[in-house]
C-alpha positions in Angstrom: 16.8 -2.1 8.4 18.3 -1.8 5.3 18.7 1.8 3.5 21.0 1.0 0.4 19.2 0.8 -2.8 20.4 -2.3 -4.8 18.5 -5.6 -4.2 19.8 -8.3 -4.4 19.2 -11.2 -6.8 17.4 -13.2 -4.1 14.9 -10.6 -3.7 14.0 -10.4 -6.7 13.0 -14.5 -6.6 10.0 -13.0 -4.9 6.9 -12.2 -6.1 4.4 -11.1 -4.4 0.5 -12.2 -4.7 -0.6 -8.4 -2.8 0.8 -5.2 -2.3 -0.1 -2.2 0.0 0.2 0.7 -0.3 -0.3 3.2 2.6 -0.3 7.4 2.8 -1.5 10.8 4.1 0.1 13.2 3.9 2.0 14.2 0.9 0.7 10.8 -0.4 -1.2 11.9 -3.8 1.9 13.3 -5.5 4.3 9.9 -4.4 1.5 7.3 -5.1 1.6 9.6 -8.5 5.1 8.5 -9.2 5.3 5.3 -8.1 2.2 4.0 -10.1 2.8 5.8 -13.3 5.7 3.7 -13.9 3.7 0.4 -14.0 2.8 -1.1 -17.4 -1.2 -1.8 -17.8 -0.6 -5.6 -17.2 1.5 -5.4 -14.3 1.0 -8.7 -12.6 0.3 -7.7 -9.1 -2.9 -5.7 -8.0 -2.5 -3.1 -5.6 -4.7 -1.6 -2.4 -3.6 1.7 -1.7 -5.3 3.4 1.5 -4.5 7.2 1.3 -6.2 9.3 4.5 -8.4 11.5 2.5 -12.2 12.5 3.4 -15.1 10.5 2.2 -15.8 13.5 -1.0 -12.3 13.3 -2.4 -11.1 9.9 -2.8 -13.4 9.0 -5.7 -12.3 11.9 -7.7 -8.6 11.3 -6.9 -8.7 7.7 -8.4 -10.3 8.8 -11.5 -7.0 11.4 -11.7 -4.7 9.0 -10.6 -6.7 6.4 -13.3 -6.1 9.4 -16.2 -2.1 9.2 -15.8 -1.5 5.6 -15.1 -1.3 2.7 -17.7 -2.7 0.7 -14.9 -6.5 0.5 -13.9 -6.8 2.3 -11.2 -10.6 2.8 -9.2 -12.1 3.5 -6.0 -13.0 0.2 -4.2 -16.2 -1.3 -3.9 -17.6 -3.8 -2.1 -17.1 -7.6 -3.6 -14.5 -6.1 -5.7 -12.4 -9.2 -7.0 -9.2 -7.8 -6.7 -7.4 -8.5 -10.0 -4.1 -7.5 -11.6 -3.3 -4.3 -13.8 -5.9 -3.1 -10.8 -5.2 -0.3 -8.2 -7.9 -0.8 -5.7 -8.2 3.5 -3.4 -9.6 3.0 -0.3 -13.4 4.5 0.0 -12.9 8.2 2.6 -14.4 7.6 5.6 -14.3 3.7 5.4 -12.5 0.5 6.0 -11.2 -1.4 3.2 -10.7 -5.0 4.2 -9.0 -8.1 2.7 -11.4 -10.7 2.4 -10.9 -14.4 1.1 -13.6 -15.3 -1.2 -14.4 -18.7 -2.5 -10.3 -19.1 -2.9 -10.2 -15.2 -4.6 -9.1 -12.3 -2.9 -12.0 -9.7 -2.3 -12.4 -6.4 -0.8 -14.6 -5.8 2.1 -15.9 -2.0 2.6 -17.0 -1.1 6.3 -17.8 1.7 7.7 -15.6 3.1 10.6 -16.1 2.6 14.0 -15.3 5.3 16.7 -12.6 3.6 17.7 -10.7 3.8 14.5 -8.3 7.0 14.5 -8.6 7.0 10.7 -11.1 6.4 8.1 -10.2 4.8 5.6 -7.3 3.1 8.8 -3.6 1.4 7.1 -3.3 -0.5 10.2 -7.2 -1.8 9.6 -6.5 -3.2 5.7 -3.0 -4.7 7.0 -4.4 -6.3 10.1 -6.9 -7.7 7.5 -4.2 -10.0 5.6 -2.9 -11.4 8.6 -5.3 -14.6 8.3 -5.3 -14.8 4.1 -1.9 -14.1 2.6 1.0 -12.0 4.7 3.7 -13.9 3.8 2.9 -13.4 -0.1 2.2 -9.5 0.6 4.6 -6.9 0.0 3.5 -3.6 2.3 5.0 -0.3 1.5 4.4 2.9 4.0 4.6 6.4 2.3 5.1 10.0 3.5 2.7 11.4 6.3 2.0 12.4 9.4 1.5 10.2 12.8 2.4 6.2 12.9 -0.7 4.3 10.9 0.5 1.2 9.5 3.3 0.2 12.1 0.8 -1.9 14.4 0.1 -3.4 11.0 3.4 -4.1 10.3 4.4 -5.1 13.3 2.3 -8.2 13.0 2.6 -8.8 9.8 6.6 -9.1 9.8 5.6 -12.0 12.4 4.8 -13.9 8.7 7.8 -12.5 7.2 5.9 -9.9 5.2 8.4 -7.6 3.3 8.0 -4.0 3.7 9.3 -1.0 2.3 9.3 2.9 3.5 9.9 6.2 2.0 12.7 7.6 2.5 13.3 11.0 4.6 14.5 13.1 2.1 11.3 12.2 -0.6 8.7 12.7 2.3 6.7 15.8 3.0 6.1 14.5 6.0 8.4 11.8 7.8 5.9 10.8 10.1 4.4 7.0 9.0 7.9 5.8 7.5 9.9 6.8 10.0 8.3 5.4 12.6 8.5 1.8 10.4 12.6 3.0 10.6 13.0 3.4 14.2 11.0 0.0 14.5 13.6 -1.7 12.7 10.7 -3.3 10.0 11.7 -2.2 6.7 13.5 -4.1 4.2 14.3 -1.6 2.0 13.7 2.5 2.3 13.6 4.1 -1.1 12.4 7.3 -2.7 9.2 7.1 -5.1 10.5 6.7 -8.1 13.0 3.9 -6.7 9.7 2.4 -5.4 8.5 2.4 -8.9 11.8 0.8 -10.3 11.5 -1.8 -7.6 8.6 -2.8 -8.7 8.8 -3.2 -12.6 12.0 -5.9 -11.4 9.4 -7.7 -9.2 7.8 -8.7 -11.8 
């Protein structure tokens, strides 16, 4: 784990072709600051699967989509995930990575009962595992519980980089502290660190 700020220039040789996003609670106001800072062609598009009912999600991308430069929507199935795009995980569904005729597309499923979460982190991340994890770049934000570890877990078996939140940001230091005590993140940052990360990814 590492927990100082500056990256070095090797890290910065790497771009990635994905990056995830995952939140609950707490999340809306940090996925504010992070994507605000991204120019309207940023490169890389970006799933971001916030635990919010089915009624809400919709209207919280069109807020998010009001103050970012960025596109940001609510996903739909078949999207063709592009860049300048920020793809919100459908309430009370699964958003899945999908590999489609060499594109990358987004796969919408509902829950089963099995699922503690709808839309799940650990669902979408699990999805990658067979398309592109080692070109992914996951990053776990404030909330509540442990979603997105399994996820991770697996995924840094492909050497998938991963960031978390740090403590001090966090309204709730559930999900990145439980990426912490695993020992999986690269780097722990607060939001708008995130955000400066990013632009310098680039």
């Amino acid at each position: 784990m590492h927990t100082n700020t500056a990256l070095s220039a090797h890290f910065y040789s790497y771009r990635p072709r994905l990056i995830i996003i995952g939140s609950s609670t707490g999340g809306p106001l940090a996925l504010q600051q992070i994507l605000s800072q991204l120019p309207a062609d940023y490169p890389t598009p970006i799933l971001v699967v916030q635990h919010m009912p089915a009624n809400f999600t919709g209207t919280f991308a069109v807020r998010l989509n009001s103050l970012c430069q960025i596109n940001v929507k609510q996903a739909q199935q078949g999207d063709i995930i592009q860049s300048g795009q920020a793809y919100i995980a459908p309430g009370g569904q699964q958003m899945l990575l999908k590999n489609y005729h060499q594109q990358l597309s987004l796969h919408i499923t509902h829950s089963s009962t099995s699922d503690p979460f709808h839309p799940c982190i650990d669902r979408t991340l699990l999805s990658v595992t067979t398309i592109c994890p080692e070109e992914t770049l996951v990053i776990i934000l404030t909330g509540m519980g442990s979603d997105g570890k399994k996820g991770c877990e697996t995924l840094k078996q492909y050497h998938t980089k991963i960031w978390s939140q740090d403590k001090k940001s966090c309204v709730v230091y559930g999900m990145p502290k439980a990426i912490a005590k695993a020992d999986l993140a690269d780097k722990i940052l607060n939001p708008y660190q995130i955000g400066q990360h990013l632009l310098r990814l680039t």
